[in-house]
C-alpha positions, 0 to 999 in steps of 0.5 A: 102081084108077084113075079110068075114061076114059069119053067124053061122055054119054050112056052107062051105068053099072052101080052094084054095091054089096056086103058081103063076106063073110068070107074071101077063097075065090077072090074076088079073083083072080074079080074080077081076071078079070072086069075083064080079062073085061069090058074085051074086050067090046065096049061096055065103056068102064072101071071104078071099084072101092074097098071098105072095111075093113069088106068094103063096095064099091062097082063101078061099070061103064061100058057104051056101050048097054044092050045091052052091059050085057046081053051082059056080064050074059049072058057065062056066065063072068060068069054063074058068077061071079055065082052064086058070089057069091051063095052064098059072096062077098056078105052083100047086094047092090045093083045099079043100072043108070044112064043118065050123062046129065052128067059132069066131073071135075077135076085138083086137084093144085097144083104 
């Protein structure tokens, strides 16, 4: 994954973090198919994902509106996928919701 090319603020980010559990059962190619998904909604603005060997990530989801987080939220694709991760992808779950108010970044690459 690469850093997401969001505009200036304000806009909205959709923070999920998990556990995953074990095994990979569909997991990833679902995920694979719900970045293509959400990268054709409109309102979508890009993405930011890691997890770590020992199955915690963090997704972070960049909306323009709320009503975009709610149209993506209401996609019944995303829907299914969400219910399959609550019965065979994720240990635990958090998901926050956050209004980007400031944000920079930096190149520090030399030469």
């Amino acid at each position: 994954m690469h850093f997401a090319r969001t505009p200036s603020p304000p806009y909205f980010a959709v923070i999920f973090s998990s556990k995953r559990s074990a095994g990979d059962r569909g997991y990833a190619a679902t995920a694979a198919r719900m970045v293509d998904l959400a990268a054709g909604m409109p309102g979508f603005l890009g993405v930011e994902s890691a997890r770590d060997n020992d199955g915690f990530g963090i997704t972070v989801a960049y909306f323009d509106s709320e009503e975009a987080i709610r149209r993506w939220r209401d996609h019944p694709e995303h829907a299914a996928a969400r219910q399959r991760g609550r019965e065979e992808w994720y240990e635990h779950f958090e998901l926050r919701v956050a209004r980007v108010e400031r944000a920079y970044g930096a190149d520090t690459r030399h030469g």
